[in-house]
N, C-alpha and C positions, 0 to 999 in steps of 0.2 A: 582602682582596677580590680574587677571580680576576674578568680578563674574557677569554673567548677574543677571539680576531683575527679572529673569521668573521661575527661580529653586533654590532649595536648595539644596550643596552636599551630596547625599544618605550617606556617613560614617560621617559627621560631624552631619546628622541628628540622626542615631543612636549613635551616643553617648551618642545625647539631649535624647534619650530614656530612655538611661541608667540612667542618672543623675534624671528622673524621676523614675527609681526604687533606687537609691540611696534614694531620698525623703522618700521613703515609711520605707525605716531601719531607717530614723529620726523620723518618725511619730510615737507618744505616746499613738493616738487612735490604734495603730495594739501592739501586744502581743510581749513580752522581745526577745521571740523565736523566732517568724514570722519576727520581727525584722532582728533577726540575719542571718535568709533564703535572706533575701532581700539584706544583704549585700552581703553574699555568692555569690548568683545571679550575682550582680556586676562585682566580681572577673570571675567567671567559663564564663558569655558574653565575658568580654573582653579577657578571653584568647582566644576564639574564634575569636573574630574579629582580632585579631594578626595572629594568624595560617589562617585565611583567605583571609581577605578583605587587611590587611596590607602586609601578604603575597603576596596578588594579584599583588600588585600597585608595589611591590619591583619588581616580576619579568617583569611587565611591562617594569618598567624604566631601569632593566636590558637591557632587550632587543630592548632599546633603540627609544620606542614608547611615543610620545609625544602629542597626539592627546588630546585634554581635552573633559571634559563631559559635560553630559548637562547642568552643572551650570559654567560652563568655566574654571575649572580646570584643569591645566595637571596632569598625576601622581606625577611628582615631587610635584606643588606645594600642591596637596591631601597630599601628604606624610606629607610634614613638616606643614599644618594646624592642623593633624589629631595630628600627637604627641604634638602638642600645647595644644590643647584640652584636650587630653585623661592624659596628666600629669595635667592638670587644672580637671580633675573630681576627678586621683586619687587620689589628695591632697586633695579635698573634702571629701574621701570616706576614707583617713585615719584615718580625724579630725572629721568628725561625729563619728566614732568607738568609738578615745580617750573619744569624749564630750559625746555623747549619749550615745552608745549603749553600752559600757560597763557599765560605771555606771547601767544603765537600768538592764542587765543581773546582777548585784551585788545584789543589790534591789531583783530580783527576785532569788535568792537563788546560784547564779552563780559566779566563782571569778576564772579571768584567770592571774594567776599566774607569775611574774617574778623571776629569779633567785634572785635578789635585796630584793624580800617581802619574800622569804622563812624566814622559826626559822630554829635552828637547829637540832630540831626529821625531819622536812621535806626535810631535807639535809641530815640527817643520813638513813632518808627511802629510798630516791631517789639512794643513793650512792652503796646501795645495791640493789637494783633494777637492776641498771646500771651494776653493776659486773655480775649480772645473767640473767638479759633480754635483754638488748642491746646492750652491750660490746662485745659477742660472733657473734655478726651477723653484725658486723660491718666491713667494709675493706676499710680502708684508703690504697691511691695510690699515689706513691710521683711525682710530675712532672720533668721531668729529664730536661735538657737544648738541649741537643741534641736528644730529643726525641719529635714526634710531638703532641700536646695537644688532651687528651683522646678527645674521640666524648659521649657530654655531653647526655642524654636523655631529651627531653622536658617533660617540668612542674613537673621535679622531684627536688626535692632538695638536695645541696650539700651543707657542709659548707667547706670553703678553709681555710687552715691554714696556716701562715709564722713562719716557725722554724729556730729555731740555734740550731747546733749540739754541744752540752758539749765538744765536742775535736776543734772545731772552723770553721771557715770554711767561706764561702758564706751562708745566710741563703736559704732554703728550703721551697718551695711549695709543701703540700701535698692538694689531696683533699678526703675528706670523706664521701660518698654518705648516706644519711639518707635514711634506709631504708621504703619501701612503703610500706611493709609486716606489721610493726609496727605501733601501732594506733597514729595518730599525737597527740592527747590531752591524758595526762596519770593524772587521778585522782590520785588525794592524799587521805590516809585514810582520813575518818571523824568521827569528835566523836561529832558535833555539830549540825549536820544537815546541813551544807553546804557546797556545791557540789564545790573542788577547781581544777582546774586543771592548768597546765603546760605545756607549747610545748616539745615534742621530742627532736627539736634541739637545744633550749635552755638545756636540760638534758642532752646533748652529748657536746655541749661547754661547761657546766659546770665539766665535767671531760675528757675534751682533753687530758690529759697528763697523762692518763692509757694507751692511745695507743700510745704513740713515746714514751718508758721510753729515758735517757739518752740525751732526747733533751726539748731544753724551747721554748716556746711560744710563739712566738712575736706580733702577733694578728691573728684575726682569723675571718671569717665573714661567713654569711649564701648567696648563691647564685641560682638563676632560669632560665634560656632560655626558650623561645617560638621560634617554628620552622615553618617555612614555611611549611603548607600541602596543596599547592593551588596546585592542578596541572589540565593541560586538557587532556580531553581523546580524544584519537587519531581515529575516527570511520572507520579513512584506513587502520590502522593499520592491520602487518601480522600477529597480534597476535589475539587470543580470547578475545574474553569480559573478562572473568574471571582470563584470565593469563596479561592481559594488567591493572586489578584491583589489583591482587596484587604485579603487577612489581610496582605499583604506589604505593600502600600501604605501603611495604617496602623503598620506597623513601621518606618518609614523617619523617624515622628515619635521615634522612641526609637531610633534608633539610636547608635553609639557615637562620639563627639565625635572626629575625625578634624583637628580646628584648630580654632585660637582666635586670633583676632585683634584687637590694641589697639593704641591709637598708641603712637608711642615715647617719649612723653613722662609716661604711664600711673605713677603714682609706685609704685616698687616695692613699698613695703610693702602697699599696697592691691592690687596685681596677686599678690602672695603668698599674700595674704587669700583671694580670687578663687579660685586655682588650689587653694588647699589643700582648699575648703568644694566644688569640685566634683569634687575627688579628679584633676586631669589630671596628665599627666607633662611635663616643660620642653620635651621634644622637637614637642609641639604649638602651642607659644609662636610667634605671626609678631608680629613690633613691626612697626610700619608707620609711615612719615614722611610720613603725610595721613590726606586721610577713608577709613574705611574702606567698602567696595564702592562701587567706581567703577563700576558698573553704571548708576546715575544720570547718566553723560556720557551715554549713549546716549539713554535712557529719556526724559528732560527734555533736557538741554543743547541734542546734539543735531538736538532736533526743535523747538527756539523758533521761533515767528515771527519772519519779519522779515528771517531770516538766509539766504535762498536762495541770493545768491553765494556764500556762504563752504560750502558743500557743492557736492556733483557734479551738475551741468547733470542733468537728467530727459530724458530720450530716450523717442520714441515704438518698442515692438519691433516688427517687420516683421514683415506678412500675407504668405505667398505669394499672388500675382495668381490661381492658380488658384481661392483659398478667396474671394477678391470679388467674383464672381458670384452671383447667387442663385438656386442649385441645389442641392440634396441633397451634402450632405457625402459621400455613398457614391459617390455618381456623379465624385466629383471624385476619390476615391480609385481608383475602379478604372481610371481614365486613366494613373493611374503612381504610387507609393509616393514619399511627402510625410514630408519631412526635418524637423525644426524644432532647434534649439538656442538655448534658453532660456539669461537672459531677451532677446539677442538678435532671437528670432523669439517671438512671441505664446502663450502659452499660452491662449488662448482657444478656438483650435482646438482642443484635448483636449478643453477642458471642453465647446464645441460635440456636439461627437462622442459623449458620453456625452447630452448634453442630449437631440439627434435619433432617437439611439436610442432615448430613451425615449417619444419621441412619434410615431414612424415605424410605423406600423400592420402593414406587412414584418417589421421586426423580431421576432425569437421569443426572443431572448433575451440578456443582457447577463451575464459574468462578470468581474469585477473583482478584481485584489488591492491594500488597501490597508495603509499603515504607518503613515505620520505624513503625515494633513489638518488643515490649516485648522480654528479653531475654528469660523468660519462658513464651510465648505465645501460651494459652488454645488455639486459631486457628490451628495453626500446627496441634497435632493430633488430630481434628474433620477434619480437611483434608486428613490428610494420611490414615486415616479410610476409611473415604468415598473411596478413591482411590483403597483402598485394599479388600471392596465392589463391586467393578466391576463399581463403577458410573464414567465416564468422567468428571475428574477435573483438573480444567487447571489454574493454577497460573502466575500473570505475579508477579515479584519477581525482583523492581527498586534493584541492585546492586551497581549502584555507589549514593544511598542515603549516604553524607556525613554522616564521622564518625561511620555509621551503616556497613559497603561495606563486613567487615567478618561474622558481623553474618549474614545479609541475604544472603552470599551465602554456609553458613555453611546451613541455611533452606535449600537453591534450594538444596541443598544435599541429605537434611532428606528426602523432597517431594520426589522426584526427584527416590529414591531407594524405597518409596511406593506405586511409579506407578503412580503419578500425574504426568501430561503434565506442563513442569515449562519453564516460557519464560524470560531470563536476563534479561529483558528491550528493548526497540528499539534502535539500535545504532546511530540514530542521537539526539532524546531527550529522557530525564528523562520523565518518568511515574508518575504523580504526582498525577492522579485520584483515588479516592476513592469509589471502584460501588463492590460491589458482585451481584451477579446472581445465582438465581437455577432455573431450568427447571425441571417443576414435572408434570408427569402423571396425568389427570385426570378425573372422569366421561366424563367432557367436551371437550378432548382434550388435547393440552399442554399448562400450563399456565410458565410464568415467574415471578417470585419474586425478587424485586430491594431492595437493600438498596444504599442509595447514604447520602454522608457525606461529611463533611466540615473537618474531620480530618481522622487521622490515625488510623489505627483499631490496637491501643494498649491499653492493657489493664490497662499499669500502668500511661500514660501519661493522659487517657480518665476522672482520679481524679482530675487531676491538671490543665487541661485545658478545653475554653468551649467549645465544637462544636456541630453543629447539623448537627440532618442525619434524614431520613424518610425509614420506611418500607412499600412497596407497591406492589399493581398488576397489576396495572396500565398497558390496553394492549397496548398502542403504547411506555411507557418508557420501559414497558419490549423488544418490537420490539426492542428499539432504544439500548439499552443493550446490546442486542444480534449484532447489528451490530457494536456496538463500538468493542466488542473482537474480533469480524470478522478485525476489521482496526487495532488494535495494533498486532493481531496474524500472518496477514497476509501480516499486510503491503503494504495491494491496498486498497486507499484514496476515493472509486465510491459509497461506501452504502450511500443510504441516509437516514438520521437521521429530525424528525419534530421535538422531545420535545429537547431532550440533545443536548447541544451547546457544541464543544469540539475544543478548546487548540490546538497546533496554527491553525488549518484547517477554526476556524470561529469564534473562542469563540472575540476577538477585532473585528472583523465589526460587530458582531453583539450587543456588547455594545457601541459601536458608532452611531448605529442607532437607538439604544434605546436612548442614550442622544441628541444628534441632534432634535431626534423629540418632547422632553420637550422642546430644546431651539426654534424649530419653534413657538410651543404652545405660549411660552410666546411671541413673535416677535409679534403673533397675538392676544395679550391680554387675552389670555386663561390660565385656573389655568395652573401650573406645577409643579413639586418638584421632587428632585431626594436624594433619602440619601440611603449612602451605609456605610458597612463596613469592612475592610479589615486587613490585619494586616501592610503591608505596602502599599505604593503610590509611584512611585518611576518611572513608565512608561510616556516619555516625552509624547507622544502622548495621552493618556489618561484623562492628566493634560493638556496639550493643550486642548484637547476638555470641559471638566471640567470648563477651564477659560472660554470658548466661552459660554458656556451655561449659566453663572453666569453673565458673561456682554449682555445677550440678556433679563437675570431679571429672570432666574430660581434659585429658592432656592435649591442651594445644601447642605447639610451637611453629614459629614462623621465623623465615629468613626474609625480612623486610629491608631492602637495601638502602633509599630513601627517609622520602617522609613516614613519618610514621604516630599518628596521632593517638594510639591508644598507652595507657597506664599499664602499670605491673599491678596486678591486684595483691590483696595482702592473702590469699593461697597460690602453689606453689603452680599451681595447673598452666597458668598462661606462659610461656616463657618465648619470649621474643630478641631474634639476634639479625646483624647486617655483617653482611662480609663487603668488604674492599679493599679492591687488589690489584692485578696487574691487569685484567679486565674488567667492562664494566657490566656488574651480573643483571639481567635484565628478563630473566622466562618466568612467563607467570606458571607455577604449579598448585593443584589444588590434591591433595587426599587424604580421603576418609574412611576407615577401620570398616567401615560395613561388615559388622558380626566375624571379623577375619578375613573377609571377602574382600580386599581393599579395593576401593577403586578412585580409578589415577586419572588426571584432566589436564591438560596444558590449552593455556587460552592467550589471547591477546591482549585482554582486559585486567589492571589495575584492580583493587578494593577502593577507589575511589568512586565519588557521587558521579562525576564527567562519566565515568567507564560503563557504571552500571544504571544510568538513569539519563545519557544525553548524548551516547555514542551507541553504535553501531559495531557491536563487538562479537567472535568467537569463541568459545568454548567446547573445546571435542574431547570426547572419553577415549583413551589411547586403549584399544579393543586387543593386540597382541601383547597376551600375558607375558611372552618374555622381554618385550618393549617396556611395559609399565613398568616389572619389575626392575630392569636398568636403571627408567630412572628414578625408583626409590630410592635404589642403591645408590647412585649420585647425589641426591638429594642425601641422604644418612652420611655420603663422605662429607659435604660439606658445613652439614652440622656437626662432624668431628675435628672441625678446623681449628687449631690452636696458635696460628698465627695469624690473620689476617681476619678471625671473627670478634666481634663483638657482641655484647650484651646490654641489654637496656633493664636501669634497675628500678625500685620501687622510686625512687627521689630523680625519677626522668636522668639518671646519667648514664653513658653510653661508658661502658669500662671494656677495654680486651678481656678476652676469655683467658683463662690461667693456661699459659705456656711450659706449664712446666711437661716433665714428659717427654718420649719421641715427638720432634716436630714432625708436624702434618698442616700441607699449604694443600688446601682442596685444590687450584684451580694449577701448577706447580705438577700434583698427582695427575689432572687428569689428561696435562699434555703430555707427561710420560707415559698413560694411558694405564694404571700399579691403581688402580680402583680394588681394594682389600676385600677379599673374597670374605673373611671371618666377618666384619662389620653387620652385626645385628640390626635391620631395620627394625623389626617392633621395639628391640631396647631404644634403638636413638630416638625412634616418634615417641619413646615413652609410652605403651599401649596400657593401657589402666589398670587389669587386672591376669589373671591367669587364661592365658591364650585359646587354652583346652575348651572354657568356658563358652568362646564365642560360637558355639557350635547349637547353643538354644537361639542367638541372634538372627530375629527376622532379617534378609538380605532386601536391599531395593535392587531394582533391576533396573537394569541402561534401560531400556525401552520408556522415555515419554509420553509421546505422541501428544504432544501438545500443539496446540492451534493458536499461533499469534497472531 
């Protein structure tokens, strides 16, 4: 196994992520509950990264592609480091459960139950229970010898039984699908006050032998598969976008078993049995020392009544004063372009903003791109309104966003029959931008109104993660707006755009030229500094340039939350950290020292190859200097994080940043809204030399005017 010195494997890096949200379900300063989310988390990533990325690499080496990556890996050998690893976290992540976090949930009023710790009123309640809630909806299926092994469901759970029939025989494999319709965790009365519960499947192995009368037992075990759902789409294809989506979709029910999971205690001859009758190979085997998918801490645990302390205080996110008046959202925009950073600041205003548009009788028209909304997402009908208003509204509507691919084209439906103009996607990339547009009538003419974001215009993720977005009227972003849906609707590349930089047409040379020209600065002893943030790093070229600019003496630093494929070089220049917390941080930020001049960009896109060379992405220069300047200042609190930051060192390990000190929780700060007024930006971006100096620093100017 080769690795060069220049990269890190993108999936052996995610894992290291993971293992730092593992961290956070051990950590005793976060709540019993929040705790227990972090664990969850664990479980639900990695089932993703199996249905994915391990997916990927299997049908890679399938297809018998041996090419390695940029850290010199082939698939094969990705494959077999990756399940090295990932059984090295999840033994991590069984033994903090046992040590910590259970105990922890006990403490806090919580007790997850074994068949072993029952009494006998809790065996007598269960048993009837079992007769009238679970025993009826239950359908065991026996595996016959000459019949081919049922085709399992991914991440459902089965337990397998080995039986002897009372008259004799060869013993019998049945299997019996626990059902999903039933709640996984089943409280037991309480007459104490404390909250106990019990697995499902543990209550259905404890009365197996109500369903085979006349046959015994011989053992019995709980069972999971993950399935391959990688697939590519075909943009030659004779099919439709939407018929080549769910010819795919429904392939994902057959795809090829990427893992199998059982407990450890699973008796081998029957796990033999198992593996031989579904033809898998050992290398897919994970033994687990617990239940298997801890998705259920989240889902149930949780979210029990009762337990509000032992979770994170609920905060109300802040209105700006200007949107609490009751006047026209427009009119409050064209007074000065309006910041927000979610969930922090409200996302109510977006969704406002589309609402009024659609009832605003000015208005002429609304352009939106969407990825991934809300199942019940308030956007939809302030859309179909507007459309059923006579206004031209025109939705591009990404389809193949993974895992989302029915419900958004169940929306393109809804729209679609209220008279809005609705566009699949482009069929060579993914849409990944995040811009709405209205064009409204007025005294003056026609103006446009932007909003641009770092995330997804959902209204349930917009709690849980942070992003920022800007509302404006800005007349050349509104120009440049207007000609971005002209190139995704139209598909001719010749508008030209000065503010918005956009994915793949420009958006990498022109962050290449913005870093370049920090590293010439410094070549000529001039300040520089470059610090960004993203959620991963993963684009060799990008980190090629990155390195060159660090060994020419510019300070870069990055808050990389993810994956993150780049080295610590052996100078002090690169310094690279990930914060995870009680949200999940997600705004791409880009800025760069420009001779003092700094200038500030919040995009939609990734450092990744996908973002900057196969998607359809945003990048806008945030024009209001006291906007930019905020969020440097945000940006500088949260590289003053000394709880919840980490650092990546020269030997790829991820360590906390030294705590010692006044604690400082950036994300903690910025819901009490105590953003430290003293906090030095040039010290925390580390700006290279004496400030004074940048005053001989050729500045670049926002103005491009490039032709894509």
């Amino acid at each position: 196994m080769s690795i060069t010195k220049k990269y890190i494997n993108r999936e052996l890096s995610w894992l290291r992520f993971n293992a730092r949200v593992l961290a956070e379900s051990a950590n005793p300063d976060n709540p019993p509950m929040e705790r227990a989310r972090f664990m969850s988390i664990v479980s639900s990533n990695l089932d993703e990264f199996f249905m994915v990325r391990v997916g990927k690499l299997e049908r890679m080496v399938d297809q018998g592609e041996l090419i390695p990556d940029p850290a010199g890996l082939t698939p094969i050998e990705q494959l077999s480091a990756i399940r090295k690893a990932a059984r090295k976290l999840v033994a991590q992540q069984y033994e903090e459960m046992a040590r910590r976090l259970l105990p922890a949930l006990r403490q806090g009023g919580f007790t997850l139950l074994t068949p072993s710790l029952l009494t006998q009123a809790q065996r007598n309640w269960l048993s009837n229970y079992f007769d009238t809630q679970i025993m009826p909806v239950l359908t065991p299926r026996m595996l016959r010898r000459n019949q081919p092994f049922p085709l399992l469901a991914a991440k459902r759970l089965y337990i397998a039984v080995l039986l002897q029939s009372d008259k004799g025989g060869a013993p019998q494999l049945s299997l019996v699908p626990i059902p999903s319709v039933l709640k996984r965790v089943l409280l037991l009365p309480m007459g104490d006050g404390i909250a106990r519960g019990i697995l499902l499947e543990d209550v259905v192995g404890m009365f197996l032998g109500r369903l085979f009368p006349h046959m015994t037992i011989l053992a019995h075990t709980t069972l999971r598969i993950t399935r391959n759902t990688d697939f590519v789409f075909d943009p030659d294809s004779s099919e439709s976008l939407i018929e080549e989506m769910r010819t795919n979709i429904k392939r994902r029910s057959f795809g090829k078993i990427v893992r199998l999971e059982v407990p450890r205690k699973c008796p081998a001859p029957m796990l033999q049995r198992l593996m031989k009758m579904m033809e898998l190979p050992r290398n897919v085997l994970y033994r687990l020392d617990g239940p298997l998918d801890l998705t259920f801490l989240m889902k149930q645990v949780a979210s029990l009544p009762g337990f509000d302390s032992q979770c994170y205080q609920p905060f109300t996110p802040h209105v700006d004063e200007r949107l609490m008046v009751k006047e026209s959202i427009f009119r409050t925009i064209r007074g000065g372009d309006l910041f927000f950073y979610h969930p922090y600041d409200s996302f109510d205003p977006i969704l406002r903003f589309v609402r009024e548009a659609a009832d605003d009788p000015n208005v002429l028209a609304i352009k939106q791109t969407l990825y991934r909304i809300s199942s019940r997402s308030p956007l939809i009908p302030s859309l179909a309104r507007a459309a059923q208003k006579g206004k031209q509204v025109t939705v591009l509507i990404e389809v193949r966003a993974r895992f989302d691919e029915e419900n958004n084209i169940n929306w393109c439906r809804l729209l679609e029959k209220a008279g809005c103009h609705v566009i699949y996607g482009v069929p060579q990339w993914k849409t990944h931008s995040k811009i709405t547009l209205v064009v409204r009538k007025e005294p003056d003419g026609l103006r446009q109104y932007v909003h641009l974001g770092t995330g997804n215009y959902n209204d349930s993720t917009a709690k849980a993660y942070t992003d920022m977005g800007i509302l404006t009227c800005d007349r050349q972003i509104g120009a440049d707006a207007g000609a971005f849906f002209n190139i995704v609707t139209s598909q001719q590349y010749t508008y030209p755009l000065k503010d918005l930089i956009v994915s793949p047409y420009a958006m990498r040379r022109e962050l290449i030229l913005r870093v370049r020209r920090e590293a010439d600065a410094a070549r000529r002893g001039l300040p520089s500094a470059i610090a960004v943030k993203v959620n991963s790093l993963s684009d060799p070229e990008m980190i090629h340039e990155i390195y060159e600019a660090a060994a020419a003496g510019v300070p870069v630093t990055m808050l990389v939350r993810g994956i993150c494929c780049a080295r610590i070089p052996a100078n002090d220049n690169l310094r690279i950290y990930s914060i995870v917390g009680r949200f999940l941080e997600h705004p791409r930020i880009f800025n760069f020292y420009n001779g003092g001049d700094w200038q500030t960009y919040i995009a939609s896109a990734d450092w990744m190859p996908r973002n900057l060379s196969r998607r359809i992405e945003l990048m806008n220069p945030v024009k209001d200097a006291a906007i930019a300047e905020r969020i440097r200042r945000i940006f500088a609190l949260e590289l003053s994080d000394n709880r919840k930051r980490w650092q990546l060192h020269r030997n790829d390990v991820y360590r906390r940043v030294d705590a010692s000190g006044e604690a400082l929780n950036a994300q903690e700060t910025l819901i009490r809204r105590e953003i430290p007024e003293h906090i030095d930006i040039n010290k925390v971006f580390r700006v290279s030399s004496d400030v004074d100096s940048a005053d001989n620093m050729p500045r670049l100017t926002i103005e491009q005017g490039e032709i894509l």
